[in-house]
C-alpha positions in Angstrom: -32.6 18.3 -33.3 -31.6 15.1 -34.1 -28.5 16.9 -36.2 -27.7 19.2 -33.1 -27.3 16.0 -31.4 -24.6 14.4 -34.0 -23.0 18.0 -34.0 -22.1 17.6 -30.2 -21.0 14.1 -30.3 -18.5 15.1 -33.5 -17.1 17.6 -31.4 -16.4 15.2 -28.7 -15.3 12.0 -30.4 -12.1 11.4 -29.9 -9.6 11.7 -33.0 -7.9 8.5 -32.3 -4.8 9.8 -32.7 -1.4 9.9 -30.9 -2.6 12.3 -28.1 -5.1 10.5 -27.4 -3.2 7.0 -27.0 -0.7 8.6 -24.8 -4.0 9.7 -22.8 -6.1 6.8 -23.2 -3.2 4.9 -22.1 -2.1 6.3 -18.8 -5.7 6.3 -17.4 -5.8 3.2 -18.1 -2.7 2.0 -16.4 -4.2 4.2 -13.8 -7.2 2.1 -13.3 -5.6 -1.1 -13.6 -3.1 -0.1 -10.7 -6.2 0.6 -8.7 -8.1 -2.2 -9.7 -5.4 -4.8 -8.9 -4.5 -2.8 -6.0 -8.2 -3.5 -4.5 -8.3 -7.1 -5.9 -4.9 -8.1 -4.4 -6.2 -7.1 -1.2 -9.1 -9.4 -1.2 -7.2 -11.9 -2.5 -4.2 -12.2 -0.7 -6.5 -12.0 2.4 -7.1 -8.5 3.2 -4.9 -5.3 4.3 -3.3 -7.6 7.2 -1.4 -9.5 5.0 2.0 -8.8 3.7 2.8 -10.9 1.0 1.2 -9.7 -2.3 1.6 -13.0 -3.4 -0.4 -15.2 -1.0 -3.1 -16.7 -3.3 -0.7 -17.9 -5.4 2.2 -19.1 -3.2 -0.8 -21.2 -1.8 -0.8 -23.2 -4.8 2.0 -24.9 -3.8 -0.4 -26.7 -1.3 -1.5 -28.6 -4.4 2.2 -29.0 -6.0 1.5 -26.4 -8.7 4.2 -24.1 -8.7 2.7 -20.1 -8.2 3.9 -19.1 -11.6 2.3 -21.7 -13.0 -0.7 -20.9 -11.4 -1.0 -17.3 -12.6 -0.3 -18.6 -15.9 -3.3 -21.4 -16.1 -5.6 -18.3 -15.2 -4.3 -16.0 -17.6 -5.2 -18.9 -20.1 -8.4 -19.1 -18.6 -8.7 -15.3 -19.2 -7.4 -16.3 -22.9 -10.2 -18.8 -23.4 -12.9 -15.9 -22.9 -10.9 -13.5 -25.2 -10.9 -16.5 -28.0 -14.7 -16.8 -27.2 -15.1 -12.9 -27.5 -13.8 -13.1 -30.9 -15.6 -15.7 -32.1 -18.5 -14.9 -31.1 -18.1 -11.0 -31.0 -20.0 -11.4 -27.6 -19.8 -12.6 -24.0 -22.2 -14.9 -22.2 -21.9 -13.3 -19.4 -22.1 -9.0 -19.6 -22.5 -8.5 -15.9 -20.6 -5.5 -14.5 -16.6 -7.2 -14.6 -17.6 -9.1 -17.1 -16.5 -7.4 -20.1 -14.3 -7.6 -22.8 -12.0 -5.2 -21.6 -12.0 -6.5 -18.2 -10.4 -9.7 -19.9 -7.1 -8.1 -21.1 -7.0 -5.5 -17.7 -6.9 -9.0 -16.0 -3.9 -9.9 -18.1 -2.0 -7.2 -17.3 -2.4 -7.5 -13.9 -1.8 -11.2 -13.8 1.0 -10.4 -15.8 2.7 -7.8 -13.7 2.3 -10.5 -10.8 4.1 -12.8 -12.3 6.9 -10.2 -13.1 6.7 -9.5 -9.5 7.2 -13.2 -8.6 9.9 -13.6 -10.9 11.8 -10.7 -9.7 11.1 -12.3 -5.9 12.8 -15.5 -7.3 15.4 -14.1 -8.8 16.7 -12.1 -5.7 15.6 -15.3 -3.8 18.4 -17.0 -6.2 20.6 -14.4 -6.0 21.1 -14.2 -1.8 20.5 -17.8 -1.8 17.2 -17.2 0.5 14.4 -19.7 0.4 
């Protein structure tokens, strides 16, 4: 039984190969749109608000600039992905808690910021504060 068992799982593990990168890689980009999707929302304040940006633009109300706000959070995010690696575990393995979670938060801190900077820079260009 036990070798029926291996059987299956050989004919469904994954080859690793390019095919399944360029799959592996657009579902995730799908869940991460989702996922950051939901989590601006709550964020930002919920579906009334406009500005994808609000958490962050509300750092300002502490003299950090929002860029370098996203940026001490992805280093927070950083700190857990050292810790991962040291210790080849998290403290904390609660459901959002995982490794993976760490660097799907990255990408969508990063893609903030790259929507921030793109703000500024038509901001700049018009001359619009």
């Amino acid at each position: 039984m036990l070798v029926n068992d291996l059987s299956k799982i050989a004919n469904t593990t994954p080859s690793f190969d390019k095919a399944w990168w360029e799959e592996f890689r657009q579902k995730e980009i799908e869940d991460i749109l989702f996922l950051t999707g939901q989590k601006n929302s709550d964020y930002t304040g919920g579906e009334t608000c406009d500005n994808p940006f609000a958490n962050f633009d509300a750092s300002t109300e502490f003299g950090v600039d929002p860029l370098t706000g996203i940026c001490v959070r992805m280093q927070d995010k950083f700190q857990r992905a050292k810790a991962f690696c040291s210790d080849g575990s998290l403290s904390v393995t609660g459901k959002g808690d995982q490794a993976k979670d760490i660097f799907r938060d990255l990408i969508g801190y990063s893609l903030i910021a790259i929507g921030m900077i793109e703000r500024e820079e038509y901001h700049k260009l018009f001359e619009l504060d």
